[in-house]
C-alpha positions as CSV (number, residue, x, y, z in Angstrom):
1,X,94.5,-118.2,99.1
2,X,97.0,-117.2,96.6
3,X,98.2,-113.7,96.8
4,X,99.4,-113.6,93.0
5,X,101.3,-109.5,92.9
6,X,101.2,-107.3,90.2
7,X,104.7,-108.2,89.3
8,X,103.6,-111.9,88.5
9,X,104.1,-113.1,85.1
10,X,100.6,-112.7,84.2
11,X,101.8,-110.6,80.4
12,X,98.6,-111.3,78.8
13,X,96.4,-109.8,80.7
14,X,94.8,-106.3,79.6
15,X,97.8,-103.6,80.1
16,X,95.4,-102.1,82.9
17,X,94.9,-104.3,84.9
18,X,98.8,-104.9,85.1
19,X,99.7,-100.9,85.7
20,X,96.8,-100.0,87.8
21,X,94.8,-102.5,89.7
22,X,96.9,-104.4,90.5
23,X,99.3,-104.1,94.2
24,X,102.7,-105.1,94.6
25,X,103.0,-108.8,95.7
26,X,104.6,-107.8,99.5
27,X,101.9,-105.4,99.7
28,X,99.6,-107.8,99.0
29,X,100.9,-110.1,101.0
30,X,101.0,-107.6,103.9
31,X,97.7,-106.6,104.0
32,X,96.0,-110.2,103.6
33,X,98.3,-111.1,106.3
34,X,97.3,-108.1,108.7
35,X,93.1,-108.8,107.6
36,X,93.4,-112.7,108.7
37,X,95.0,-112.0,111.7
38,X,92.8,-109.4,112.7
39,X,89.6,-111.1,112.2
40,X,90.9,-114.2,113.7
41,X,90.8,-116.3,110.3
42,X,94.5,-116.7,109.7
43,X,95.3,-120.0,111.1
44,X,92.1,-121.2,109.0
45,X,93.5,-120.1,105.7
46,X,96.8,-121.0,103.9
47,X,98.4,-117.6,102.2
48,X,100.4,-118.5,99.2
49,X,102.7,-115.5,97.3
50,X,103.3,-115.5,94.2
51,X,104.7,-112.8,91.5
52,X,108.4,-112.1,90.7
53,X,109.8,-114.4,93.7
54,X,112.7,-116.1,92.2
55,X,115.5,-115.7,94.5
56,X,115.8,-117.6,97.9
57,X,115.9,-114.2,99.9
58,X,113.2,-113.5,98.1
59,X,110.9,-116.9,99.2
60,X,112.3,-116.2,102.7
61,X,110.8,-112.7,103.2
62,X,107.7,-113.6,101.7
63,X,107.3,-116.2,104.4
64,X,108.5,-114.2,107.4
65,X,105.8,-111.5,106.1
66,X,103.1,-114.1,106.2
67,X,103.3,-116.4,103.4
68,X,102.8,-120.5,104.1
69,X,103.9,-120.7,100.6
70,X,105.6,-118.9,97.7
71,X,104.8,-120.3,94.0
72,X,106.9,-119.7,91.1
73,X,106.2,-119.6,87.5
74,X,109.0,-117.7,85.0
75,X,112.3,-118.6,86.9
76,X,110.6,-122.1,87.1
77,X,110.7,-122.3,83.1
78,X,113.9,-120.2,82.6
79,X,115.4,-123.2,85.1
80,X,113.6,-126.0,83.6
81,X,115.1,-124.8,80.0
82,X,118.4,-123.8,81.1
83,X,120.7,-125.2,78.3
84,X,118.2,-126.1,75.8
85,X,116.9,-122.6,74.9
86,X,119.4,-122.6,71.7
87,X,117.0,-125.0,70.7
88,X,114.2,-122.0,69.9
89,X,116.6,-118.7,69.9
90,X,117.4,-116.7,68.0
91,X,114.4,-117.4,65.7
92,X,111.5,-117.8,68.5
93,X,111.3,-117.5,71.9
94,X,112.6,-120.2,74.2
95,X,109.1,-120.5,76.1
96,X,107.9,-122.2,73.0
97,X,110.0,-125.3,73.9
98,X,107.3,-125.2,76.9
99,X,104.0,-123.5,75.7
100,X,103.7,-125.0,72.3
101,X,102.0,-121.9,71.4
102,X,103.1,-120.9,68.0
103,X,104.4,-124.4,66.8
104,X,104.1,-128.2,67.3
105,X,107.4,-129.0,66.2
106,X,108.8,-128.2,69.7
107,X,106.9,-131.5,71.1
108,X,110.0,-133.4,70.9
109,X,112.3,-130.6,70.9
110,X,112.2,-130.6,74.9
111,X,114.2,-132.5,76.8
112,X,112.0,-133.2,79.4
113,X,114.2,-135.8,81.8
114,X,117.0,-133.0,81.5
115,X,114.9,-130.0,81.9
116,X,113.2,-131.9,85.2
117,X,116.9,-132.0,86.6
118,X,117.4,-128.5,85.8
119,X,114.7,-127.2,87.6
120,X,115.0,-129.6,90.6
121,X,118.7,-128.7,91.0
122,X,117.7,-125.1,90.9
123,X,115.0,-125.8,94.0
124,X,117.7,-128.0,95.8
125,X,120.2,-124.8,95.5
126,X,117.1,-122.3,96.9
127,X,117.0,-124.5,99.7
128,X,120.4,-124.6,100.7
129,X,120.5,-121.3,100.5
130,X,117.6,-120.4,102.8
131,X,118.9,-123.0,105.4
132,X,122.1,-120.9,105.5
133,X,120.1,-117.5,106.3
134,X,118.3,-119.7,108.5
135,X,120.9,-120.5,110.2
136,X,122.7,-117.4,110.1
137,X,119.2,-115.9,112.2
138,X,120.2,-118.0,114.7
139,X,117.0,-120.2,114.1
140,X,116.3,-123.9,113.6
141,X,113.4,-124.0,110.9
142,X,111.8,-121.7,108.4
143,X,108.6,-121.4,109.5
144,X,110.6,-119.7,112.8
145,X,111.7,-116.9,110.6
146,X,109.4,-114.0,111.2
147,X,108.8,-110.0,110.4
148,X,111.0,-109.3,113.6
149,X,114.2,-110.8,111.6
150,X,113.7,-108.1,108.7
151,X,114.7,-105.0,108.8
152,X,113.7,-102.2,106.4
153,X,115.8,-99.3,104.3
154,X,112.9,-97.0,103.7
155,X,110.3,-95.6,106.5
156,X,107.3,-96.4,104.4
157,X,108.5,-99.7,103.3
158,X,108.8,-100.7,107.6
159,X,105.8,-99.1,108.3
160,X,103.7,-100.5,105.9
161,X,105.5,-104.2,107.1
162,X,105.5,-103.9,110.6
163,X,109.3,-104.2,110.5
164,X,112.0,-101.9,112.0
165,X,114.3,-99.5,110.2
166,X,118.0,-100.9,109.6
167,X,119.6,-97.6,111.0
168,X,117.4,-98.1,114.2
169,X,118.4,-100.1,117.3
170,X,115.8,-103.0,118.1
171,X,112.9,-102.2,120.2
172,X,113.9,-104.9,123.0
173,X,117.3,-103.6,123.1
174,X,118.8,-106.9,122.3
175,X,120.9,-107.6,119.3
176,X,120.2,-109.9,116.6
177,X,120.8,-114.1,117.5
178,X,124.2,-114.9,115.8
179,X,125.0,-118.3,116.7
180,X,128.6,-118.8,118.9
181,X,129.8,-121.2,116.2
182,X,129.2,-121.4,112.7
183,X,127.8,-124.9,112.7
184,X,129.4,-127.6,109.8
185,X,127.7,-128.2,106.5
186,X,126.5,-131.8,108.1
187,X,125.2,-130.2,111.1
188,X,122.7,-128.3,108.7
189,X,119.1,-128.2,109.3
190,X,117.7,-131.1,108.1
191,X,115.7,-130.5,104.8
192,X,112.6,-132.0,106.3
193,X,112.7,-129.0,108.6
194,X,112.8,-126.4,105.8
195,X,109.3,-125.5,104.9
């Protein structure tokens, strides 16, 4: 099940459906989350979020709120282009080098071998990133990080999440697992571990 938020990319859909139907993608998220689990259907079903998650610590809290998955669409492309969006601007828009919407002379326009790096340089640098949070949480692998590792700035925001309130001490009196030593870039969770 793809839990795709209001935020998502989705700009040519009818304007209301964007600014009023639509919920927030952690909301979303959230509540799908909450519904499996209560009815007993959540280790039957694989969540995926999706809308405006381009940013590690953004893929991370997605998954500790109850995402298997996160899927990405625009940062995807704006990675994917990276240097070659001269190749469009400043008369049409760079997507065109990926859509081929408005004309077919961008068919050979796109570097596709270089764009390919791009974008799998960009995923390579998300998932250094998360293994250093990871790490940082005093946990081994991903899927280990959970609601109880985020904390919230605003009281509707934690309840609605389940999560505590940063100003608050935790619940079980304990403080958050720091490891004793920082461990060495080698010593790194392996990537096969990152999920």
């Amino acid at each position: 099940m793809t839990i795709d938020g209001a935020e998502g990319g989705t700009h040519g859909g009818p304007t209301t459906l964007q600014d009023d139907v639509g919920l927030p993608t952690m909301h979303g998220l959230v509540r799908a989350d909450d519904y499996l689990r209560k009815v007993g259907a959540r280790d039957r079903v694989t969540l995926i979020a999706a809308g405006q998650l381009s940013t590690p610590g953004k893929f991370l809290k997605a998954l500790a709120l109850g995402a298997d998955a996160v899927a990405i669409g625009t940062v995807a492309i704006i990675a994917l282009l990276a240097e070659q969006t001269k190749k469009a601007m400043p008369f049409d828009p760079p997507y065109d080098l990926v859509m081929h919407s408005a004309n077919h002379r961008w068919n050979s326009a796109l570097e596709i071998e270089r764009g390919a790096r791009h974008l799998a340089d960009y995923l390579h640098s998300c998932m250094g990133e998360i293994a250093y949070v990871v790490q940082s949480l005093g946990k081994t692998a991903v899927r280990d990080v959970a609601r109880e590792d985020l904390v919230a700035l605003d009281p509707l925001v934690g309840d609605f999440c389940g999560v505590q309130l940063a100003w608050r001490p935790r619940s079980d009196g304990g403080a958050l697992a720091v490891p004793a030593t920082w461990p060495a870039a080698e010593h790194a969770p392996a990537q096969e571990q990152i999920h």
